[in-house]
C-alpha atoms as one frame of an Amber mdcrd trajectory, in Angstrom:
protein
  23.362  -8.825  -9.556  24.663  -8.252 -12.875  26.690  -4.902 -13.264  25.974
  -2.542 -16.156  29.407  -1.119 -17.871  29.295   2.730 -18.086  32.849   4.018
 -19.087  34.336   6.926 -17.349  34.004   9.167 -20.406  30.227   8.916 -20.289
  29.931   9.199 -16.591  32.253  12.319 -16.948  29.887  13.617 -19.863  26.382
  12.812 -18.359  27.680  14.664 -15.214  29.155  17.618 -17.029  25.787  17.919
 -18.289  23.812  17.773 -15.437  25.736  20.565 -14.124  24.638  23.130 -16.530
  20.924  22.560 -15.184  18.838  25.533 -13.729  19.569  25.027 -10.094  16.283
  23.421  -9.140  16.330  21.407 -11.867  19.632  20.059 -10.524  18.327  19.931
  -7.368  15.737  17.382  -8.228  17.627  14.827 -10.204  20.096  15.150  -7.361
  17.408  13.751  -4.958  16.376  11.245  -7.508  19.623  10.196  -7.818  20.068
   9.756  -4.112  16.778   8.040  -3.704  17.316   5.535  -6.696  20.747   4.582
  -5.133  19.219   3.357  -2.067  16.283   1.761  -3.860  19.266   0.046  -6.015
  20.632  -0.897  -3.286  17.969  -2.911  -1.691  16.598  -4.580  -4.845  20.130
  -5.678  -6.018  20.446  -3.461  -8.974  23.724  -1.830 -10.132  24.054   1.318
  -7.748  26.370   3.090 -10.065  23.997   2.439 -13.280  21.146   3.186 -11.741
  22.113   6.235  -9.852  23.654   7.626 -12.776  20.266   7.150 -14.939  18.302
   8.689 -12.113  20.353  11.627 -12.018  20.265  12.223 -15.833  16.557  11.308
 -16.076  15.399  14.792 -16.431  18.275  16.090 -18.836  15.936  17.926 -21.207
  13.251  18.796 -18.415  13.745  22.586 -19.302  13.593  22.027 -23.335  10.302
  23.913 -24.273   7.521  22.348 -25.826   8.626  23.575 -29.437  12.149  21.730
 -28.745  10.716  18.733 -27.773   8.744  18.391 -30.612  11.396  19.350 -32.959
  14.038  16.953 -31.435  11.213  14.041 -31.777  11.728  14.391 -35.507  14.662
  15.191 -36.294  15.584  12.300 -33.658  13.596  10.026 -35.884  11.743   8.986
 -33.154   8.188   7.603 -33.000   5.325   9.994 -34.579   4.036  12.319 -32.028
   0.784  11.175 -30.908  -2.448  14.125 -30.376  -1.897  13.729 -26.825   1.687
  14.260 -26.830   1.407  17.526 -29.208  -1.036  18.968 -26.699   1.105  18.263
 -23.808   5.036  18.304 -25.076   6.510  18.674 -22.109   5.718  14.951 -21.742
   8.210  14.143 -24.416  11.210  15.030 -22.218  12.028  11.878 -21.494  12.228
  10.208 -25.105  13.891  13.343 -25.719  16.390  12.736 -23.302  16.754   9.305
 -23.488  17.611   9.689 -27.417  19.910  12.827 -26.685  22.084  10.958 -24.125
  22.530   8.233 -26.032  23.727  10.422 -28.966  25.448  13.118 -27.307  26.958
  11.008 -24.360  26.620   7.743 -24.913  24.410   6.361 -22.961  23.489   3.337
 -25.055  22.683   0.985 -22.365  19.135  -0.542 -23.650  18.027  -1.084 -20.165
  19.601   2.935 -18.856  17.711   3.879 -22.521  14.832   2.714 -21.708  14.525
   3.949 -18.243  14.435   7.362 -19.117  12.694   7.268 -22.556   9.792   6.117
 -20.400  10.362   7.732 -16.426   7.235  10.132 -17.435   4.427   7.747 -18.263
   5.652   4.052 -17.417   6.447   1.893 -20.197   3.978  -0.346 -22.159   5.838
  -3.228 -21.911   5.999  -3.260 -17.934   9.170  -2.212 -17.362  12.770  -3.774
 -15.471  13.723  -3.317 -11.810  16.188  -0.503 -13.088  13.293   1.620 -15.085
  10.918   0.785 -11.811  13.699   2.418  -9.691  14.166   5.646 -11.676  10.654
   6.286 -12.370   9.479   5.942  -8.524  12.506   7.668  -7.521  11.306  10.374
  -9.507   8.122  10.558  -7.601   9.076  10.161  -4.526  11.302  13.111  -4.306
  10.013  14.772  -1.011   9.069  18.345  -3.333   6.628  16.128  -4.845   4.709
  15.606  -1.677   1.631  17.670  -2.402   0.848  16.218  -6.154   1.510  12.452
  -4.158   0.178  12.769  -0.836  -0.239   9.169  -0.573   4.098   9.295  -1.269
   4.822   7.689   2.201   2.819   4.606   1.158   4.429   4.384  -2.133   7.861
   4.743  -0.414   7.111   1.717   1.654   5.975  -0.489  -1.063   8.764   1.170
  -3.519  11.418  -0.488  -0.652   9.483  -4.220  -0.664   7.716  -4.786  -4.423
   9.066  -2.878  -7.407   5.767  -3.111  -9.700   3.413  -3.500  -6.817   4.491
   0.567  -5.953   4.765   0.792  -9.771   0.785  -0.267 -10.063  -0.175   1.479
  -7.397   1.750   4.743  -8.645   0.094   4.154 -11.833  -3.797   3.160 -10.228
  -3.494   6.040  -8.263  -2.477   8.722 -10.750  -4.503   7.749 -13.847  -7.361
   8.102 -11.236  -6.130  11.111  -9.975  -6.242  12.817 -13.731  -9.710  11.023
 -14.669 -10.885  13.367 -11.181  -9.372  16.581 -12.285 -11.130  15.823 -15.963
  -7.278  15.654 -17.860  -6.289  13.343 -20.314  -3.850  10.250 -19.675  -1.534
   9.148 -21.847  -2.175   5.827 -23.529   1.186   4.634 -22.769   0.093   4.784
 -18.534  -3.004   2.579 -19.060  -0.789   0.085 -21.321   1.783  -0.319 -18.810
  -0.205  -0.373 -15.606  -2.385  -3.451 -17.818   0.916  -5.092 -18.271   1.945
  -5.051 -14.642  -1.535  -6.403 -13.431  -1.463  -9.535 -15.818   1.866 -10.124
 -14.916   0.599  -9.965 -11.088  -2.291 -12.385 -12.307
């Protein structure tokens, strides 16, 4: 296992931080946190890294749409896609990722990229750490009723990181396609990436 160094100033900042959540807000990246710890655990990963990143995944979860979209550019970060105007609250996590690394920072590439991506799975398929923090994510218990098939998921989360990553992703494109929503492009990238690496 290699072991990510996080100094004690940002752990002290990205914890200050969570803090000032709304309560349920907390709540949740509390669980995540707890959740991605054992997940950590089990796959090998840096517990303290990965919990941390779990924790602060949703650090901008209660920005409004407006916010996100305003951060995106004055961030400098990639041009907002159609999709992503329509549905801003998407953008939390690129949001966040880019705002923790400024504010606290979290400049980790592989903690970075975790979070930048924990809302639609990332193109390029992802590490074990970004698997961990974006299952943990949805398979907090609350969750239960958008991912009834979260027991399933929790077993093959513990076992195969991007087989429960490509079945999250199988399942909840499909899921949207039902319910007549749109996906975001970045879900169908990554979920192609993990299959031809599975190939």
């Amino acid at each position: 296992m290699t072991t990510i160094e996080i100094s004690g100033r940002v752990f002290d900042r990205i914890q200050r931080r969570m803090r000032r959540l709304p309560p349920g807000l907390l709540e949740h990246c509390q669980r995540v946190e707890q959740i991605a710890r054992e997940l950590a655990e089990r796959h090998d990963q840096d517990v303290e890294a990965t919990g941390l990143t779990a924790l602060a995944h949703d650090a901008t979860k209660h920005f409004s749409g407006v916010e996100n979209l305003l951060r995106m550019e004055e961030y400098d970060l990639p041009p907002v896609t159609e999709f992503e105007r329509r549905n801003p609250a998407i953008l939390h996590g690129m949001v966040g990722a880019e705002l923790l690394k400024r504010e606290d920072g979290l400049g980790h590439p592989q903690l970075y990229d975790a979070i930048y991506w924990h809302t639609v799975g990332n193109p390029a398929g992802g590490d074990a750490i970004a698997h961990i923090v974006f299952l943990a994510d949805k398979l907090d218990p609350v969750k239960v009723k958008r991912y009834p098939w979260q027991a399933e998921l929790k077993e093959l989360a513990e076992n195969d990181l991007p087989a429960a990553m490509t079945m999250f992703l199988t399942r909840n494109v499909t899921r949207m396609l039902d319910k007549g929503s749109l996906v975001h492009p970045a879900a169908i990238h990554a979920r192609n990436t993990l299959l031809l690496a599975a190939a």
